[in-house]
C-alpha positions as CSV (number, residue, x, y, z in Angstrom):
1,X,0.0,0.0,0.0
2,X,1.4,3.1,-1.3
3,X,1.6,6.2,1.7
4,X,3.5,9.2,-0.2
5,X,1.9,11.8,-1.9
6,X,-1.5,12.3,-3.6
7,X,-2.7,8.1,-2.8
8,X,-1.5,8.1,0.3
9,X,-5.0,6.8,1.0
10,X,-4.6,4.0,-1.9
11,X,-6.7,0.8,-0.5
12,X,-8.3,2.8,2.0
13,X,-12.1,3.0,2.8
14,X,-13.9,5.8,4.1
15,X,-17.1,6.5,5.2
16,X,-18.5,10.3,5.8
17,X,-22.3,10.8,7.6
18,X,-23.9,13.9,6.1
19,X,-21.7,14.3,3.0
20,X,-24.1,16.0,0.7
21,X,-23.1,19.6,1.1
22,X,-20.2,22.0,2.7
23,X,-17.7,20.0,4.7
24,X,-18.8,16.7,4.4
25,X,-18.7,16.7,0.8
26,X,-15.4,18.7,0.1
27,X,-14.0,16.3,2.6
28,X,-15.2,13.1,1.0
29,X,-13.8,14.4,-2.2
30,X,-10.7,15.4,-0.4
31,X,-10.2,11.9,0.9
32,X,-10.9,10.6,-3.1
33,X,-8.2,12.5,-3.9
34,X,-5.6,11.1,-1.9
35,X,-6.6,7.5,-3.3
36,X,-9.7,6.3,-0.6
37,X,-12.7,4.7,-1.8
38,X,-15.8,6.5,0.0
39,X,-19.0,5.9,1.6
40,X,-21.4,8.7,1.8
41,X,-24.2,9.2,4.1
42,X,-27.4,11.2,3.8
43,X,-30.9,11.2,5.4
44,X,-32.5,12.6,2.8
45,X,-31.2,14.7,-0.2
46,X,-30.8,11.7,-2.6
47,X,-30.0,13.8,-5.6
48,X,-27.5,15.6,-4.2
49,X,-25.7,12.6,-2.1
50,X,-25.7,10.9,-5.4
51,X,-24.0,13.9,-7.2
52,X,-21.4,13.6,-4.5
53,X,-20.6,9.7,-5.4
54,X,-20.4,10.7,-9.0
55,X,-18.1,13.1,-8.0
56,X,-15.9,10.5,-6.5
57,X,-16.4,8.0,-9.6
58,X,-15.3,11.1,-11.5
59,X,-11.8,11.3,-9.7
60,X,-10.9,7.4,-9.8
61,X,-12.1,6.5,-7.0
62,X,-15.1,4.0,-6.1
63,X,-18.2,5.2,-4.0
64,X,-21.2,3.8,-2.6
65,X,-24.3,5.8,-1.1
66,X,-26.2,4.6,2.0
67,X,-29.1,6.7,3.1
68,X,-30.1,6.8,6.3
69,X,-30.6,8.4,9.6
70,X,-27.8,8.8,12.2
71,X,-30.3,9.3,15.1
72,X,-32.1,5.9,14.4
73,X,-30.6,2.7,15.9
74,X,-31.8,0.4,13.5
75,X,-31.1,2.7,10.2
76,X,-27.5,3.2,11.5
77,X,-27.3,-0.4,12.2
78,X,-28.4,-1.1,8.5
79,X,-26.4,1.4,7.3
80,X,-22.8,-0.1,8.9
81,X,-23.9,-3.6,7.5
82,X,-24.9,-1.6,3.8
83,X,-21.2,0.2,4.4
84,X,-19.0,-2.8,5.4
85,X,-20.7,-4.9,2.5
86,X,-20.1,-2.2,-0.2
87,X,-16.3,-2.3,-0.1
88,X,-15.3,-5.2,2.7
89,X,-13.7,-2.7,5.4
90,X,-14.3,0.7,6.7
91,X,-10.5,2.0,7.7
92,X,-12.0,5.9,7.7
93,X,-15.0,7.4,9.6
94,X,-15.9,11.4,10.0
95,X,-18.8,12.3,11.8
96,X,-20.2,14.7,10.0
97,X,-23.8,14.8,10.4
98,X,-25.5,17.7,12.0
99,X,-28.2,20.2,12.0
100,X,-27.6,23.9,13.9
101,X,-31.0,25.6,14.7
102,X,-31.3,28.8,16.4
103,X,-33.9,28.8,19.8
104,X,-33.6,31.7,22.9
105,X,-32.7,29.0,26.1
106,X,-35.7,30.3,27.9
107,X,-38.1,29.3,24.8
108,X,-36.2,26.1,23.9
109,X,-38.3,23.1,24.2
110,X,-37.2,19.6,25.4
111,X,-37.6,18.2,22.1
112,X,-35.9,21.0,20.2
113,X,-32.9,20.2,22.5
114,X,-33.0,16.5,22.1
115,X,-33.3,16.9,18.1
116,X,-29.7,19.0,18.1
117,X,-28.2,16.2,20.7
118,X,-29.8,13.6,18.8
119,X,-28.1,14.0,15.6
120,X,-24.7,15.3,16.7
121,X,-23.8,13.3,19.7
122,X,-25.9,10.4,19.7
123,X,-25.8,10.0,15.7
124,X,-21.9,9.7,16.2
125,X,-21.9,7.8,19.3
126,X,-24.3,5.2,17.0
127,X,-22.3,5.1,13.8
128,X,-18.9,5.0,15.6
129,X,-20.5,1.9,17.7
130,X,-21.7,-0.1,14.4
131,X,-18.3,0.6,12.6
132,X,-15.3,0.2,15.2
133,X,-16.3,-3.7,15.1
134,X,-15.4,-4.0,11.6
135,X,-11.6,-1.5,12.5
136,X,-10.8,-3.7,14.8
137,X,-11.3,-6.7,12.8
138,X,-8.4,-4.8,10.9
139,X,-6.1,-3.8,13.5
140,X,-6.8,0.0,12.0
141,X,-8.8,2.8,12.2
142,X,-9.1,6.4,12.1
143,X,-12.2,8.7,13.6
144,X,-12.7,12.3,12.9
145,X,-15.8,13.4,14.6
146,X,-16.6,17.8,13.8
147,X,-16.9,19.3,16.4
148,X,-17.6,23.2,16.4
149,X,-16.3,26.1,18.0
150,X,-19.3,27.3,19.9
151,X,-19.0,24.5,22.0
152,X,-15.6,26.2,23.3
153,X,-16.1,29.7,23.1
154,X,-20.9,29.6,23.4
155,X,-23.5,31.3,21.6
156,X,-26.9,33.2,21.9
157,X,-29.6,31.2,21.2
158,X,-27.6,27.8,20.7
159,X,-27.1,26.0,23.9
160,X,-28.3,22.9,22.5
161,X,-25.7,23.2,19.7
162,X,-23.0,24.3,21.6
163,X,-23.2,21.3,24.2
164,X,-23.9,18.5,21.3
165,X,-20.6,19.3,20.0
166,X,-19.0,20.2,23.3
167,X,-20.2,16.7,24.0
168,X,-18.2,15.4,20.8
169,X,-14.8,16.3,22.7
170,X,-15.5,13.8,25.6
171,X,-16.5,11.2,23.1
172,X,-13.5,11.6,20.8
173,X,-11.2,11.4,23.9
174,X,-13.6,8.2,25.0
175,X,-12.7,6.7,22.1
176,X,-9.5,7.3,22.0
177,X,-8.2,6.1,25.3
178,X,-10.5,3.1,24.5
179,X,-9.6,1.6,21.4
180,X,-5.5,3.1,21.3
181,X,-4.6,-0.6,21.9
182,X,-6.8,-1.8,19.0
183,X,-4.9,0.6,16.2
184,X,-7.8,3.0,16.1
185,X,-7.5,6.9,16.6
186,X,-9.9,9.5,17.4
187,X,-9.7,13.4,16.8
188,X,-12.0,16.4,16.6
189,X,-11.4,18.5,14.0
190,X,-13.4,22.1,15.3
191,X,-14.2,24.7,12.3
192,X,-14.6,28.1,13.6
193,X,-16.8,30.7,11.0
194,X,-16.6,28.8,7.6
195,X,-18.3,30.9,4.8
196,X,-20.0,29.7,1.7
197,X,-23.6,28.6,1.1
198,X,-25.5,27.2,4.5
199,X,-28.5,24.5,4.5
200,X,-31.8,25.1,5.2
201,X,-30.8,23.7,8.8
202,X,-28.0,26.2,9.7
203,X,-30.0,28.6,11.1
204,X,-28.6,32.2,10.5
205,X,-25.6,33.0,10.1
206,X,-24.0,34.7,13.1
207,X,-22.0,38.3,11.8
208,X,-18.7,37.4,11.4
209,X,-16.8,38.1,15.0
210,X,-14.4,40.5,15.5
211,X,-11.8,39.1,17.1
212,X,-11.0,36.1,14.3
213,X,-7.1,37.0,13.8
214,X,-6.9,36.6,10.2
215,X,-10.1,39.0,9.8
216,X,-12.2,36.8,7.2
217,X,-14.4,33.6,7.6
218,X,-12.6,30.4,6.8
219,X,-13.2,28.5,3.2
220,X,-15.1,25.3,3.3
221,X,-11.8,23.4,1.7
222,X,-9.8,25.0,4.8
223,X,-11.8,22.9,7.1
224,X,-12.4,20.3,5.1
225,X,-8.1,20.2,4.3
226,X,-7.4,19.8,7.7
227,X,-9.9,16.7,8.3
228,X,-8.4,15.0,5.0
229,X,-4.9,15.5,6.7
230,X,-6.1,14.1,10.6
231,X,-6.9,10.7,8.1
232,X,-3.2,10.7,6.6
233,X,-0.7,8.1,7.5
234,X,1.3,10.9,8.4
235,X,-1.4,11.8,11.3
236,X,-0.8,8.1,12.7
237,X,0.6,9.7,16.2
238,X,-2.0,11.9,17.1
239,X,-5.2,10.9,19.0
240,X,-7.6,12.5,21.7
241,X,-6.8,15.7,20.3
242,X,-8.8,18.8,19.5
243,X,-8.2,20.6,16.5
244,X,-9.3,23.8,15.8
245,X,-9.3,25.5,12.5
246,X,-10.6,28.9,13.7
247,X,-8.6,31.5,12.3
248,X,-7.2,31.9,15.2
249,X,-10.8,32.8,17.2
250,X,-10.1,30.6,19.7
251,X,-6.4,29.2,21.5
252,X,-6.9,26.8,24.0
């Protein structure tokens, strides 16, 4: 298996939950590129999930599309055994999938907070569950679960949001300490203010803050870049981390 330059994902298979649009697809393109065949996940936007696997064919690369949703046990349970049968392994997994409403605390009802939580922390508790069987079969693995920065820094009108993917940093470290002794890693790659187009599920999009040190919102291949490169052989040292690609809006 070749690990220099452009395939240094040759024989690899990923899979990436919610890669229809904006990170999820730039980074299952990304991951094409360096030589991985790809999984893609979507609940419902068929078309465009399937425009993303033609997009893969297009670069070389095989893809297969499972649709499904992350917040269901028995769809992701379908989904691992649809992904693990389209290829044979899964050595890749981002966590992708999420949705970002907008809701004042004091109005926020119990099941608009479980709908946030459901899809971004227990959608990637569930898919990591159903694929780290089939990693360790392998004796390798790599999971990048995206996290986001209002989880470190908070946010008007997003608790909900802010502690699903504050909730992703325990997991990721969880996983890590876990399943180190398996050949597995687990990092959490954390955009900050990434411009472009937003889905219907985004909510608004906050003004652009201040105090970003490089003064401009972040492209969606910047982000995208950096989870390609935490799934490089190269990366094979790092685990339990947080990474934050922020323009330098928040240091820990």
């Amino acid at each position: 298996m070749t690990t220099t330059g452009e395939q240094a994902l040759s024989g690899r298979v990923a899979m990436v939950t919610g890669a229809s649009r904006r990170i999820g697809r730039a980074t299952a393109l990304g991951l094409a590129r360096h030589g991985a065949d790809v999984i893609v996940t979507a609940r419902s936007a068929r078309d465009e999930i399937e425009a993303v696997a033609e997009e893969i064919r297009a670069l070389g690369r095989r893809a297969q599309v499972v649709m499904g949703d992350v917040t269901s046990e028995s769809d992701v349970i379908r989904m691992g055994e649809e992904a693990r049968s389209a290829f044979g392994r899964i050595d890749i997994l981002v966590n992708n999938a999420a949705v970002r409403r907008q809701s004042p605390l004091l109005d926020m009802s119990l099941s608009e907070w479980r709908e946030i939580n459901s899809v971004v922390l227990d959608g990637a508790f569930l898919v990591s569950r159903s694929i780290l069987p089939v990693m360790i079969e392998n004796s390798y693995g790599v999971i990048v679960n995206i996290g986001g920065v209002t989880g470190h820094i908070g946010a008007k009108n997003r608790a909900h949001v802010c502690t699903a993917k504050a909730g992703l940093v325990g997991l990721t470290k969880a996983i890590a300490v876990e399943f180190a002794d398996r050949g597995i890693t687990a990092n959490c790659l954390v955009p900050g203010k990434i411009g472009g187009e937003r889905s219907a599920t985004s909510g608004e999009s906050p003004a652009m803050p201040a105090d970003i040190l490089l003064g401009r919102e972040g492209e969606i291949d910047e982000a995208a870049g950096m989870v390609v490169a935490l799934c490089l052989p190269a990366a094979r040292f790092m685990t339990g981390q947080t990474v934050h690609v922020s323009g330098g809006l928040y240091m820990p």
